[in-house]
Structure formats: C-alpha cells, structure tokens
N, C-alpha and C positions, 0 to 999 in steps of 0.2 A: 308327647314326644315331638318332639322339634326335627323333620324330615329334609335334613339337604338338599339329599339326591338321589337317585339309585346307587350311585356311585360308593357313596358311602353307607351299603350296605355290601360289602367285597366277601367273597369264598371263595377257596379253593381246595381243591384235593390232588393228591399227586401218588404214586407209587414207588415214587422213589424222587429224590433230592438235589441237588445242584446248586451251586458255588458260583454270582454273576464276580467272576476277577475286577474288581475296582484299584485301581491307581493311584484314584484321589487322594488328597490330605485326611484324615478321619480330626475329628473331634469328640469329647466328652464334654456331650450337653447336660447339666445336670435338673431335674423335672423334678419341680414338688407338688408333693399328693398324695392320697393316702387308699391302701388298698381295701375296698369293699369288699368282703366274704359274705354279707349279707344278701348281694344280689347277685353274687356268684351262685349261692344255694335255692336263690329265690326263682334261677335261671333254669339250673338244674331242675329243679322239681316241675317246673312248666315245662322243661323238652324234655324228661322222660313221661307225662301227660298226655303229649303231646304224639309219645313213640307209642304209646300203650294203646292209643286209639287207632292207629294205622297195624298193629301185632308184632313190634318190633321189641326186643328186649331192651331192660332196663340201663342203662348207662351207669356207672361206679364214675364220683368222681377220684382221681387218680392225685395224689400229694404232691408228684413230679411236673404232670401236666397242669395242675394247675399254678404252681409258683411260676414255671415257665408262661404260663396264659397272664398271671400277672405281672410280669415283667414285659409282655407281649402290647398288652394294654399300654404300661407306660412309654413302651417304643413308640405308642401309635399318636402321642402326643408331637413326634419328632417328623412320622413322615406315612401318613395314613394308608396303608398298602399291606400286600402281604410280602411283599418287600421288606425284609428288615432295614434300617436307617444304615446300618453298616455296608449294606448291599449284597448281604444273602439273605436265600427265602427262607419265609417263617418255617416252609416244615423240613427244613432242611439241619436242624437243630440236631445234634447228637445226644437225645436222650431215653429213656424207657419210662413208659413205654414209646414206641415210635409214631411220633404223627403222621397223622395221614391225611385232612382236612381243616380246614380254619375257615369259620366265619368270624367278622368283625364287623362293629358299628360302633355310634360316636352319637353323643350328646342325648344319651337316654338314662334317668338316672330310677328306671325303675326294672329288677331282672325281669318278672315277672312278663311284664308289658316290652321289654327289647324280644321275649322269644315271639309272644305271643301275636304283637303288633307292629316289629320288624322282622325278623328271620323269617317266623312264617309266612309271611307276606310277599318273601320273593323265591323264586322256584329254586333257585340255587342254593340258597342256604337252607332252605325245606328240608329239599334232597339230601344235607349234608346228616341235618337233624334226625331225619327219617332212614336213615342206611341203616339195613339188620346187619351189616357185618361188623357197626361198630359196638365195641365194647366197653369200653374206657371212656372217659372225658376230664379233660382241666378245663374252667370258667375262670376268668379273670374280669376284674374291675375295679378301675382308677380313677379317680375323682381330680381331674389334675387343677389344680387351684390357677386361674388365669382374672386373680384379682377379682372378681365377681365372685358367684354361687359355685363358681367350679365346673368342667366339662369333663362327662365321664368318655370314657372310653372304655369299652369290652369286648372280650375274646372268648370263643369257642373254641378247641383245640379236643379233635377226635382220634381214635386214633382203634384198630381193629386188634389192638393186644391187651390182656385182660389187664384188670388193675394191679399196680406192686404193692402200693401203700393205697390204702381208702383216705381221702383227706379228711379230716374232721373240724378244720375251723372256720369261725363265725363273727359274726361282728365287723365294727370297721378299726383298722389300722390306725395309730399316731399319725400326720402329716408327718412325711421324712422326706427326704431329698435324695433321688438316686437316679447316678448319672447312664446316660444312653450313648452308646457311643455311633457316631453318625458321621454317613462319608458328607463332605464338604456340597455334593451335587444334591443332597437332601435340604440341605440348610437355605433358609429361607430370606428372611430378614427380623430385624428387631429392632425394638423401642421401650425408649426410657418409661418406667412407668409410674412413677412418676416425677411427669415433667416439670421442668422449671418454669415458674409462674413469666407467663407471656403476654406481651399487647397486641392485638392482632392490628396493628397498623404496618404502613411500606418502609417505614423507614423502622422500626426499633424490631428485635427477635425476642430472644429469651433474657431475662434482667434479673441484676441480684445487687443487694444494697452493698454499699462500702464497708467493710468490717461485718456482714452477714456471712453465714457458711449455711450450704443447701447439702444435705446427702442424699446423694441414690441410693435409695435401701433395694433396689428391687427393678429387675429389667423384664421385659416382653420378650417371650422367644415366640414370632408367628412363623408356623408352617407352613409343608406349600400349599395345605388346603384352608389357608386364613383362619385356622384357631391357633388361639394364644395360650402361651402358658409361664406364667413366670419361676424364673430363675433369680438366682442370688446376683448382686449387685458385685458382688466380688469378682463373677466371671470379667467382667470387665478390664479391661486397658483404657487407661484416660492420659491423657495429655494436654496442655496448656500452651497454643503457641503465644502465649502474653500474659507471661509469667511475670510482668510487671505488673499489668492489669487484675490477672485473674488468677489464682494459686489454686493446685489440684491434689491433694495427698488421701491418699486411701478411699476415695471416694466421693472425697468430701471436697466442695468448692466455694472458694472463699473470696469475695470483694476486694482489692487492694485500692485501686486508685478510678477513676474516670476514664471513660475510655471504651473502645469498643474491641472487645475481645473474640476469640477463639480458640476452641478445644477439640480434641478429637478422642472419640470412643473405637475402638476393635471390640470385636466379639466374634470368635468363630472364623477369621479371615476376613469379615468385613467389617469396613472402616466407612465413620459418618465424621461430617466435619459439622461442629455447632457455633452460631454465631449468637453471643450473650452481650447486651450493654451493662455496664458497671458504672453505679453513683447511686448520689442519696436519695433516699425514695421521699416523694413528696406525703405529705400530711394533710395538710390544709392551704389554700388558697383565697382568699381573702379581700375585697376594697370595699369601704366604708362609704356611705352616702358624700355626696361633695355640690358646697352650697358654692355659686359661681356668680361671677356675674358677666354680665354681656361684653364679649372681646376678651375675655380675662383667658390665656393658656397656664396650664399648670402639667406637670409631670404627674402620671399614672405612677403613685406608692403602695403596692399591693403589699398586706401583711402576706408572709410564705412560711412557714413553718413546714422542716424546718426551713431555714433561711437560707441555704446554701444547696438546696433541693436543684436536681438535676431535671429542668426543665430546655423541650426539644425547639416548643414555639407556642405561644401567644395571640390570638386574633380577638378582635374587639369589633362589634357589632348595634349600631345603634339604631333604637326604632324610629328616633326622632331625631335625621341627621341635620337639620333646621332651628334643631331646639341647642341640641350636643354633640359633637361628633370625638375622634378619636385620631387624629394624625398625628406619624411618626411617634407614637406612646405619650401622645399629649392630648389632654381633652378638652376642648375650646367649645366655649360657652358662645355660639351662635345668635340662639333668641331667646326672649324669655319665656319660660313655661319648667317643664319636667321633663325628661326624658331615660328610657332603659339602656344601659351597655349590658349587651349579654356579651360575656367573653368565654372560649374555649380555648383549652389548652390539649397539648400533650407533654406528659412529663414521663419519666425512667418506667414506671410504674403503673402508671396510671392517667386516662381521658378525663381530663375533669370540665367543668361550666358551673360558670355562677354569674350573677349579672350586680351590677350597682346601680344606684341613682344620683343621676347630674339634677340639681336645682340650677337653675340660673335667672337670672333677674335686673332690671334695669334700676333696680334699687339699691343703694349703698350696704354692705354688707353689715347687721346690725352687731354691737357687741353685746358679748352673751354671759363675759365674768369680770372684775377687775379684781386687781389683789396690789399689796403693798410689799414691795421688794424688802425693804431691811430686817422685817420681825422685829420681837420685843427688844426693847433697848433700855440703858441704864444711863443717865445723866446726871450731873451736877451742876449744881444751879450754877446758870451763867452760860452755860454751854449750849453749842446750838447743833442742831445738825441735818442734812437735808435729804429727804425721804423722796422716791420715786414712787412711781402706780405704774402698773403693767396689764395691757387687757388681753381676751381674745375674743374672736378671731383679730389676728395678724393682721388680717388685709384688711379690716371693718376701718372707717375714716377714725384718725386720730379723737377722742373724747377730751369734753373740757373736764377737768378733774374740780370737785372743790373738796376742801379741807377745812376740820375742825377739829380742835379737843374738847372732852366733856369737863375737863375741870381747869380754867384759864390762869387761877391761882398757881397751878403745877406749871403748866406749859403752854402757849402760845402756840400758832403754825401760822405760816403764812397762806396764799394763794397759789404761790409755786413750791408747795410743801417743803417749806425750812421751818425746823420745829427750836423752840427755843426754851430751855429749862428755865422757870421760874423762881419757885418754891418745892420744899419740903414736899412730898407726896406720892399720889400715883394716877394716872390716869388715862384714858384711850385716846388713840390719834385717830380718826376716821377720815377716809376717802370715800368721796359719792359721786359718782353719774347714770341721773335718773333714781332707776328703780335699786338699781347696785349701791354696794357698798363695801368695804375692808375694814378691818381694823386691828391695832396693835396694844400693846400694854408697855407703858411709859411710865417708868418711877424715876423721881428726882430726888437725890441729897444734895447736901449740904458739904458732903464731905466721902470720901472713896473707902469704906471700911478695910485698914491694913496698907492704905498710903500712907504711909508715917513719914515719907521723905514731903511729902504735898506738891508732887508733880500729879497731880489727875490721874496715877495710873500705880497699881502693882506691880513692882518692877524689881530685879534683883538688888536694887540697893533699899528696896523696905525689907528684903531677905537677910541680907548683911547687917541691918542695925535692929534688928527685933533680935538679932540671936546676940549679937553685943549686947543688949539688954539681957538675953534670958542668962545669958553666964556673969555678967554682972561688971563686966570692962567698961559698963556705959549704961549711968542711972538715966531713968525715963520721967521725961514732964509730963504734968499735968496734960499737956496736948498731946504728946506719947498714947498716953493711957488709952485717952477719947479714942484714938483710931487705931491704936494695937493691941487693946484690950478685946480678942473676940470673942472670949464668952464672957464679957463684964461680968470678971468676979474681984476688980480693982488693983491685979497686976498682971505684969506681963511675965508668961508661964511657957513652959516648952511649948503645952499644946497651942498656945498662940502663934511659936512661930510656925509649926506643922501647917494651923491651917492657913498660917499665910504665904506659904511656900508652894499649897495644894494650888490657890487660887494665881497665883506667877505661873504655876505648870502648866493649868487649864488654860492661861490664854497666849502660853510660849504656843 
C-alpha cells in the first residue's frame, strides 16, 4: 500500500447531519471506473475479524449503505474528504439505514490489507470499526481509471440501525462512467491526456503537420489532493483563435496552413490557452560528401524530404575551420585536407544532426564519367553530323576528347566529333579520355525507307503519294517500289502506307 499521509486516511462520526449552504457554480464531473465488490467483501470480513477479537458483534453488510459507500468512493476521486464534492457531508445523506460514521482511504487496491494495514492502524478509524453500537455496514470501492493501473478509492459507512436488505454482490463491475456532481470550490485543475506531440525547445510548443488531424480521446481531471482520473474528451469546450491556421470540430484538430496557432480548452469553468505550430513535418535531412578545391565557394544543397518541410534554423559547425568552413550557407574550401560539418537543426517536429564531408585539394578536380549527348542515330550516306561529349564533374578542367569509329567503311568522325556517313552499314562512334569512354550505334543507308519523295526524310508528302499509289490514281516505279515497298512483297499495299504514315507520326 502506497501511504500518502495521515491525512488520507479521514473518519468521521456524527449524531446527527448538516447541510455546508454553497453558492458556488456545481458541475457534473463525469469519473470512469469500475465498482469492486470484491474488496468491499474482502473488507468486510477483515473488520468483522477484526470486531470479534475486541467482543463486539458482527456487522451485516446493508444493500443501501453499500451503493451509497459506492458512489461515496467515486465522489472521493472529485474531492478527498468527508466532505461531499457538492458541499454537504457524507453522513448527512437521507438514507436507511442512517449513517453515522465513515472511514475512507485512497490508493490501496487490496480490502483485506486497507482494514488491516490502514484503518487499523489509526485510532480514529479503529474506533469507528471497533464501536459495539454499530450494526450495519456499506463498503465501497472504485478503481478510478487515471490512465495507468487505476486508483482505488474506499469507503466505510456504519451506521447503529440494523440491516434492511443484506447485500449480496461480488465481483468487479463493467468500467462505466458516472457523473459526480461538484461545487466549482472542489475542482482542481486539468490536462490533456493525451498530449500533442511537443519539442521542448523556447521557441516551438505543441506541433501538428498540415492536413494531420490529432484527437483528444481523453482528458485528466486532477484533484485537489493531486490524483488524476480521466474523464471523457467530450467534456471539453475547444476553440480555435486561427481558424485559418488550425481547425477544431468535435474534438478533433486539424493542420490547415503554416503558421503559429492558438486554441483554447474550458472544462469545468476553467479555461487554458494552448499555443501549437502548424507545417510539414520534416523526414529526413540530408548533404552528400563534397569534393572541393582550394578558394572554390559553393552553395550548401541539402537533400530535405519532404522538400517543403517546415524548418526553424540551421547551424553548421566544422572540426576543420582551416581545412572547410561554412559562411553565410556557403562552404569555402580553405586548405587542403578533409574536414567534418556537423550541422543541427530544428525543424516543426523534430531536433535533428547529421554532419557531411568537405574534401578539398590543391589539385584539379578529376573527371569521373563522359557520355555522348546525341544517342544512336540513322544516316545516309553522304550525310554528316556533329556529335558532342559531356563529362562530370562540372568543375573538373575541360578534357581533350578523341574520337573513333570501329568501321571507317560505314562512317568516318573527325577530332571535333563531326561524323560522316560513308557506306552501307552499321557501326560504333566512340569518345575516349583516358581510362573513360562512350559509345553509340550508327547505321547508314543508302537510301531513307518510305522516302519516296527523296528529300532525306518522311514527310507528309511520301504520305500523300504512297496512298495515290495504294488507290491507284498514281502507278509506282521501279524506284517507288525500292523505298515504299515496306514489307518487300513487290507492291505497294495499304499496309505500306500504314506503316509509312506510322513512321511520319513518330517523328511529327
């Protein structure tokens, strides 16, 4: 048993009853939890044990006293006293049979052990247990659910009139929710339980992504002796003063735009004001190794996912400010060697660090690929056409490029990559420097399959005289044939012009 204080072990007895007149506001706090009979019975049996060794008679639990004991119990989650939350006293109840003493305690979840190793333990509650005038008894006990394992609370309720009804139930209760009504001077304070995912730095609060919606399933009601117990999320009042920023319906709150928001919750007559930042929550944060050279400034390109991530600030930190440094988001290549940026950030969400590496060096930056811009190409003999190389890195010194073909018969290149159709054929263009090299695939005719006009190209006027062919307005030569015959089956056929109409479209 977990012992507060004396304090919270309270009895009282009275002979008669009285009404404290309160003015205040009341509310309907509503407390979930479920009622123990089991250690209501288990209570029982340890203090009429308890009575039999001192010669006092048996105790009857009573039907009346004990729903009343547990409804007693869940009052005690509102405002720990014999004090009811409404602000009359517990035995001031109008019931039969008529109380006359109350013990209560808090956060012992075994009956057995609250008689034996609380009640008995303090003289006042002893005496209540040990009175031969009592006759009767209700036990209550409530497990009030406060997000954890639960805090019981339980009550004694004696009373010197015999029993009316004997209770006879056992077991523990369904979790239900049943409301306590309580003057406004009992209520305490309260909090979200749970809260909106927060950064504990000075400038950001509580944060929620743009098109995220967060629900409060569940609020904290702490009392004034600082135990909690949760209540339904519905008590709640909310409001949005940035309802362009932050949107609030039924409990539920939802990211609109960027920006820094505010809302406000009641509960009970008090009112909190919460301050939330709104934007996109960062993912990842990212820069890649960067080879440099000495003098060389270049702009800091951090991949960000996503990209549009609502970051607060940036600092960049290097081990080797001699080797690399970092000004104005630029990082200037100093001296040569290696060096670390460690950089941190804050963003909506989340404290992130990650560091990169600066290479830098007095030496010309090397090139690492080349490639040949045009791709495969199709030529006719005679035709020439002139071909570029492209390398990287960027900043590496311009390369001398050379240039060959593997078959000189098809095509020719020069030095400053101008390639020239030969012959009939097919074969590779290559670029080399050094160890590198590219290459493409070069085939030459003699003639453009489906140029029937003999302009070097399919064009809509080889469209217009193949179909004058296919309908027969216009017989076809011998040189016809050769270049609009495409499946050489030795005339020209619808499907000829199809596919020579397919190859006009593919390069409109």
């Amino acid at each position: 048993m977990k012992m507060r204080k004396i304090s919270y072990l309270l009895f009282i007895f009275v002979v008669f009853g009285f009404v404290i007149n309160v003015n205040a506001a009341t509310y309907n706090i509503p407390i979930t939890g479920y009622e123990d009979y089991d250690w209501a019975n288990d209570a029982l049996k340890a203090t009429n044990e308890a009575r039999a060794k001192e010669g006092s008679p048996e105790l009857i639990m009573d039907e009346n006293l004990q729903e009343y004991a547990m409804q007693r119990a869940r009052e005690l989650a509102v405002y720990f006293d014999h004090t009811r939350p409404d602000g009359t006293l517990a035995l001031s109840a109008k019931i039969t049979p008529d109380p006359n003493a109350e013990n209560i305690i808090v956060n012992v979840s075994n009956g057995t052990y609250g008689v034996n190793e609380g009640w008995m333990k303090s003289s006042g509650h002893k005496k209540n247990i040990l009175n031969q005038n009592y006759k009767s008894i209700g036990i209550g006990a409530v497990a009030v659910d406060n997000g954890g394992g639960g805090t019981y609370y339980a009550v004694q309720v004696f009373s010197s009139e015999s029993a009316v009804k004997v209770a006879t139930k056992s077991g523990k209760n369904e979790t239900t929710v049943a409301e306590v009504v309580a003057d406004s001077k009992y209520i305490n304070d309260y909090r979200l339980s749970a809260p909106l995912p927060s950064l504990n730095t000075a400038n950001s609060h509580y944060y929620v992504g743009i098109g995220d919606t967060f629900e409060f399933r569940k609020v904290y009601y702490t009392n004034s002796d600082s135990y909690s117990s949760l209540i339904p999320a519905s008590s709640l009042q909310y409001k949005s003063n940035t309802p362009a920023i932050l949107d609030i319906r039924n409990g539920k709150l939802t990211g609109l735009s960027e920006g820094e928001a505010t809302f406000v919750t009641t509960l009970f007559g008090m009112t909190k004001t919460y301050s939330i930042d709104v934007g996109y929550l960062l993912d990842t944060f990212e820069i890649g190794t960067q080879n440099m050279k000495v003098g060389e400034t270049r702009p800091i390109e951090p991949i960000i996912t996503p990209s549009n991530a609502t970051i607060y600030s940036i600092d960049y930190t290097s081990n080797s400010p001699t080797i690399a440094n970092v000004e104005d988001g630029k990082i200037v290549g100093v001296g040569e060697g290696t060096a670390k940026i460690k950089v941190t950030g804050i963003a909506i969400n989340k404290k992130f660090t990650t560091e990169f590496t600066v290479k830098v060096t007095n030496e010309p930056t090397q090139v690492s690929s080349i490639h040949i811009e045009e791709g495969n190409k199709v030529l006719l003999i005679g035709k020439k056409l002139q071909f570029t190389a492209t390398y990287l890195p960027i900043d590496a010194p311009k390369p001398n490029f050379t240039w060959e073909t593997l078959d000189s018969g098809v095509a020719t290149v020069d030095s400053d990559g101008l390639l020239t159709a030969v012959g009939n054929g097919k074969t590779k263009l290559i670029v080399k420097f050094g160890d590198l090299s590219d290459s493409v695939d070069i085939i030459v005719k003699e003639y453009l399959k489906g140029d029937i006009k003999k302009d070097d190209a399919v064009n809509v006027l080889d469209v217009k005289k193949v179909l004058s062919m296919t309908v027969g307005t216009e017989l076809a030569t011998d040189e016809d044939l050769t270049r609009g015959d495409m499946d050489e089956n030795g005339k020209i056929e619808a499907n000829d012009a199809v596919e020579i109409m397919r190859i006009y479209l593919n390069q409109a």
